[in-house]
N, C-alpha and C positions, 0 to 999 in steps of 0.2 A: 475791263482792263485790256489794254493792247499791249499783244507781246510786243520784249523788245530783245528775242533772244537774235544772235546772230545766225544759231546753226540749229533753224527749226524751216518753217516754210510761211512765218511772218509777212505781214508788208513791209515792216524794218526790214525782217534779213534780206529781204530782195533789195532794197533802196540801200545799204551797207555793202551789200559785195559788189553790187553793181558801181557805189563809189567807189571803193577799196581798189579794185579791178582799173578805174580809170585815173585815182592816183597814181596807180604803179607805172601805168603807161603815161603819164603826163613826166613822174620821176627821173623813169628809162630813157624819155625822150628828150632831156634836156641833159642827163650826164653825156648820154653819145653824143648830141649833137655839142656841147663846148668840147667833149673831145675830138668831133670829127673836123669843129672849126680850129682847135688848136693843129692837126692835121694837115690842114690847105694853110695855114697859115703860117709850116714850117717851111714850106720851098722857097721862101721869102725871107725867113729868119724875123719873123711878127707873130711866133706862136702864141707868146702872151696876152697881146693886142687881141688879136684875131678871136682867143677863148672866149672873153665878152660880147661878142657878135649876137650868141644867141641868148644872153640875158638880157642884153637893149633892145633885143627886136620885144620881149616877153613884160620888160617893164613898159614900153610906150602904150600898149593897149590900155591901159589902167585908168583913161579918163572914158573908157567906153561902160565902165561897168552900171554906171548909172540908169543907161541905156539899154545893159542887156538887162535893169533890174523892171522897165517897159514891160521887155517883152515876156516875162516871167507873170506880170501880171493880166497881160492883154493874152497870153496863148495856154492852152493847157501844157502845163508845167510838165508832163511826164511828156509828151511829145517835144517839147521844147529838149530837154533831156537827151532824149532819142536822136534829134536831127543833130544835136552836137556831138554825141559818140561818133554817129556815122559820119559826118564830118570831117572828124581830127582822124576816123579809121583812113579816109582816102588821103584828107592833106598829110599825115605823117606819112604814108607809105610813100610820098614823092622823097623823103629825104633819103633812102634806099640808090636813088638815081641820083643825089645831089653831089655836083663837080664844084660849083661853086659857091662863092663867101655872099655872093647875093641872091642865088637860091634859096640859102641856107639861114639867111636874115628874113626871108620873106616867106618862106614858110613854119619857120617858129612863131611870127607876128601872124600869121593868118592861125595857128593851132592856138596860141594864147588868146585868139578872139572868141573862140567857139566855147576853150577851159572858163572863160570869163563869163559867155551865156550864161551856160551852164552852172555857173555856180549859184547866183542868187535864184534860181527855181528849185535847186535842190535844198536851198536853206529853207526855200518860203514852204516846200512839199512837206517838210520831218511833221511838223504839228498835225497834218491830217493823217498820219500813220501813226502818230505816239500819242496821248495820253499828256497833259500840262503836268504832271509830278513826274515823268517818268521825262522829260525833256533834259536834262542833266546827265543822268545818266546815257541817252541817246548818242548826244552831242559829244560826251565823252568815249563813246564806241566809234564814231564817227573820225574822231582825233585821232584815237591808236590805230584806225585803220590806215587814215593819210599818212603817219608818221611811222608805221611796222612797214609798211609798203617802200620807204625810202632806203633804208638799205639792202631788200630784198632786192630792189631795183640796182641799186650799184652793184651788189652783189653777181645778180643775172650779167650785168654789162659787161662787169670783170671775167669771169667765167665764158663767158660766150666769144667776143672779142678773143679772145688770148687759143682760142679751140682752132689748131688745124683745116678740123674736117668742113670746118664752113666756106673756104677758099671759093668751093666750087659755086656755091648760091649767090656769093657776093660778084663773083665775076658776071653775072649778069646783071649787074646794078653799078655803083660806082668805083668798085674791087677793095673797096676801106674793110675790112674784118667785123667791126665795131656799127656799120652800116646794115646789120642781120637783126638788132636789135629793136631796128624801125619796126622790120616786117613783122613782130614779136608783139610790139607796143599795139599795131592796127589791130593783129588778135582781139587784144585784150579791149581795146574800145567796140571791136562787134560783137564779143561779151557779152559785154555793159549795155549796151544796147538791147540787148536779146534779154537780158534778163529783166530789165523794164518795160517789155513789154508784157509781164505779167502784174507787174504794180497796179493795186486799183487804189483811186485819191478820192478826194470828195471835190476834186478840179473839174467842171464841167468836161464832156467831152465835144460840145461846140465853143469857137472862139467867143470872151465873152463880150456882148456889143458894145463897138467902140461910140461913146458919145462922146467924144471929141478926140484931135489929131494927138499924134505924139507928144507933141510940144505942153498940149495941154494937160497930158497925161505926166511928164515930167514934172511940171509946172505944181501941178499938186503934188506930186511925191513930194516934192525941194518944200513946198506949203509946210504939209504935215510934217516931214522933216525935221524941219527950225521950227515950228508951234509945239513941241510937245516939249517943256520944261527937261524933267526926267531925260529924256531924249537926248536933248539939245547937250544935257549937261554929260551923261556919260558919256557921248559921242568925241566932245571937246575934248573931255581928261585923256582919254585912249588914245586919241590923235595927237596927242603934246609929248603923251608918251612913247606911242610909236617912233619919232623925233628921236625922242633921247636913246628909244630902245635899237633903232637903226646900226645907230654908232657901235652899238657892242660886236656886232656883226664885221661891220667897216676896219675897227681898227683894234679888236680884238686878237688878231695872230701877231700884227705888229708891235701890240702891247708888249704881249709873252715874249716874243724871239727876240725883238730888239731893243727894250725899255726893261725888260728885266733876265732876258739872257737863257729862256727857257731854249726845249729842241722843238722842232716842229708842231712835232705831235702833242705839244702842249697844247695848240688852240682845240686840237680834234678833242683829246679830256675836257675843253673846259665846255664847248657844244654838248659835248656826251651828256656832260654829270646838269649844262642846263634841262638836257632833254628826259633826263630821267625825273626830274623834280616836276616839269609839263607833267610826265606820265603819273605821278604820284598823287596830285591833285585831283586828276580824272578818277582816280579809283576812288577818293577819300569824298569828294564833290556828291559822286554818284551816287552815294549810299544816307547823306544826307540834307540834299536840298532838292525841295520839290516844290516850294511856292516862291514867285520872283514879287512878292509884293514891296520887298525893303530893298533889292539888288543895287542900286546904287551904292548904296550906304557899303554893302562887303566889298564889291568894288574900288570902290576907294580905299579900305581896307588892304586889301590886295595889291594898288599901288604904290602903297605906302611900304610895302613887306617888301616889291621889289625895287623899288627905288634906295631904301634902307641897305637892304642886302648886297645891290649894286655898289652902292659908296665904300661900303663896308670892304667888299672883295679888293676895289680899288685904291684902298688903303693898308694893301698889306702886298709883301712879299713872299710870303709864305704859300708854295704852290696849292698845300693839301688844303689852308684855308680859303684861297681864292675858290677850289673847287665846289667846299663847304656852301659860300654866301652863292656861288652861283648856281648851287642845286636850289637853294631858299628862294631865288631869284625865280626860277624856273617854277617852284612852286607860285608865286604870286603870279608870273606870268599865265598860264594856262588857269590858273582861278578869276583873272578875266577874262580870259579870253572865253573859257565855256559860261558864266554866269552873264558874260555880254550878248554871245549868241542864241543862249537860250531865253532871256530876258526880253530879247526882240522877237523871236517866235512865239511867245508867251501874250504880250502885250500889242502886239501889232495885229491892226484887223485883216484878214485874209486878202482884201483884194487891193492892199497896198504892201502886203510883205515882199512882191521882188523889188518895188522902188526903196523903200527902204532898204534892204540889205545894199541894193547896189549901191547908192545914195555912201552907204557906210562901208561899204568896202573900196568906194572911189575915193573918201577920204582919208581912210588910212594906208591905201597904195600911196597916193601923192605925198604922205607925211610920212612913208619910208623913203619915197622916192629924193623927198627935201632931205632926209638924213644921209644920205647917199651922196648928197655933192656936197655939202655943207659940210659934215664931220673931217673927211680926208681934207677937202682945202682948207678949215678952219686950224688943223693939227698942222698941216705944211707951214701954213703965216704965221703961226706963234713960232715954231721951229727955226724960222727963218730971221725972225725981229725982235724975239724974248728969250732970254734965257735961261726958261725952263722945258717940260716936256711938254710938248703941243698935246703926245698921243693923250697922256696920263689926266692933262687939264680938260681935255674934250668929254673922255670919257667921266669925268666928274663930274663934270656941268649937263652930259646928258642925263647921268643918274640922278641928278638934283632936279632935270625938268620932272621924271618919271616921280618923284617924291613929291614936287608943287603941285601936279596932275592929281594924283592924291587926295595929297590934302584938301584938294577943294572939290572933289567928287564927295571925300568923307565928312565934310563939314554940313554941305547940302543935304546928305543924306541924314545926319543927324541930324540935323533942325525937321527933317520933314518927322521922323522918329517920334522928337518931344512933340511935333504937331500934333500926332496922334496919338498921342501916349501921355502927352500931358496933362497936368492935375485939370484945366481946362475943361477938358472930356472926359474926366474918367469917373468913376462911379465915388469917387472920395467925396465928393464938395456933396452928394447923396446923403452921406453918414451923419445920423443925428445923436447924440447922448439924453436921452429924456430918462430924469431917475423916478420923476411920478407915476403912480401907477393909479389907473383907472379902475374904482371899484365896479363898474359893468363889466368889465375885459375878465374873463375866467382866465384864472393860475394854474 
């Protein structure tokens, strides 16, 4: 059995703090910088404008992840790991210096290239540290660390920012307060790096030989990709539902404060109580599933819970129940999201797990990225030429894509069920009734 404790001297706990460590700095790195872009883009009176700067620099990479899911398979995965810590160590330390709003696009676009490597080699690494039943549980340690990290991260930002005595460090970089927090974040990526250099994987430590170019190498990820049924089909349902699940995000605060007249901090509850229901799953997940031979089939399952939950929230007025359907929501959420990622770690053969995961996390950036123009201008046109609520109708038509998604993930999965479980195959059509008895046969 392979440990999979966090605070022991495991392979996990080292591939765990070392991510842990480089969520927080990826966290850190993106609240200073939309505040330091809201900043430059006060003397101007575009602070609003300007805040998104560094979230479009951070969503345009998103068609590269395919690519870094390449080099995950063509390099050793723990070095691969490595050169992207040290990486984002040197490129974030330039936002320290950063004066300007095109500095400050082009260095968040170069750090979300490296976060993007990086990510499909650490999905494709978990399986040669953990154990196939203890993969759930993994994955869900993996979650609470990305997601405990995020407000630690604002936290630090607020805290540090708002500190006097820092005046004097920041005067030799670009004199922003909130500009300390770079130098904080690079820490934390030469960490991360240092601590993976103690990881041992069953990844060759020579590259492994390339028998054909990139292209080709693509070329069969995209292959295997689309050929594996299973595959093909949870891939699609998650991606229809990213779609729908975008929007909650999108037009979420505008729901609250201005379709039904909440204060502010009703969107930050209604985030919370999603994120608590994520958290909830992870623990409940982890304790009970350890083979992905049916995953489709709960999967579908799971989008049915939060598509359901969804509609349901959005058909009420009532704050305390919105908050209800959208912890439920959050529970279905994160029961696919970990039963997806471990189902591909599970099932995918080793020296195609970084094309895959990129392959799948390129599709589901682009199907938030679609949710992201689509929902707000879909909600403005109705606003504009119906006479009802655009926000209220959007968000209903997303939570009914997330329930279609579903249903036909759940359907597949059942049929494969009775495929295998069917009277067909099963030892019934075996069972004979014989009431004669044979006088050679002893009683």
């Amino acid at each position: 059995m392979k440990s999979i404790k966090i605070f022991s001297k495991s392979q996990f706990s080292v591939l765990w703090w070392s991510g842990t460590l480089s969520s927080f700095g990826d966290w850190a790195t993106l609240f200073a910088s939309v505040a330091l872009a809201s900043s430059l883009g006060s003397e101007g009176g575009n602070s609003e404008l300007t805040a998104v700067i560094p979230i479009v620099a951070r969503i345009i990479p998103a068609l590269m992840s395919s690519f870094a899911g390449i080099l995950a398979d063509r390099f050793n995965k723990k070095n691969v790991m490595i050169i992207c810590d040290l990486s984002r160590m040197v490129i974030v330390l330039g936002l320290f210096f950063t004066t300007t709003l095109i500095q400050l696009f082009l260095i968040n676009f170069l750090s979300e290239i490296f976060s993007l490597i990086r990510q499909p080699s650490r999905e494709s690494v978990v399986p040669e540290v953990v154990d196939n039943e203890y993969l759930v549980k993994a994955n869900s340690l993996f979650t609470v660390g990305t997601y405990a990290s995020l407000p630690l991260a604002s936290l630090a930002f607020g805290v540090i920012s708002d500190n006097s005595l820092i005046e004097g460090i920041v005067s030799y970089g670009n004199g922003w307060n909130g500009s300390v927090i770079f130098v904080i974040d690079s820490v934390t990526f030469l960490i991360s790096s240092f601590l993976l250099l103690y990881l041992k994987t069953d990844s060759p430590n020579k590259n492994i030989e390339k028998q054909s170019n990139v292209l080709g190498d693509l070329k069969e990820g995209l292959n295997y990709f689309l050929s594996v049924q299973e595959l093909r089909t949870v891939t699609t349902s998650i991606s229809l539902s990213l779609v729908g699940a975008g929007a909650l995000f999108v037009l979420g605060n505008t729901y609250l404060t201005e379709s039904l007249k909440f204060t502010q901090s009703s969107f930050g509850f209604m985030i919370a109580s999603f994120g608590f229901g994520i958290i909830f799953t992870m623990v409940i997940l982890s304790y009970f599933v350890t083979s992905f031979s049916r995953i489709p089939f709960f999967i579908g399952i799971s989008m049915v819970i939060t598509g359901l939950s969804l509609l349901f929230a959005f058909n009420s007025s009532e704050f305390s129940t919105i908050l209800f359907f959208i912890f439920i929501s959050g529970i279905g959420s994160g029961s696919v999201y970990l039963l997806t990622i471990s189902y591909l770690q599970s099932t995918t053969d080793k020296n195609l797990r970084g094309r895959v995961f990129g392959n799948f996390y390129t599709i589901g950036r682009l199907s938030i990225l679609l949710s992201l123009f689509i929902s707000g201008f879909a909600a403005n046109f109705i606003n504009q030429y119906f006479e009802f609520d655009g926000v209220l109708f959007v968000l209903r038509i997303s939570s009914g894509f997330i329930l279609l998604s579903g249903l036909i993930t759940f359907v597949k999965g059942y049929r494969t069920i009775i495929k295998d479980f069917g009277f067909e195959n099963s030892n019934f059509n075996k069972l004979r009734l014989n009431l004669d008895t044979d006088e050679d046969e002893p009683l």
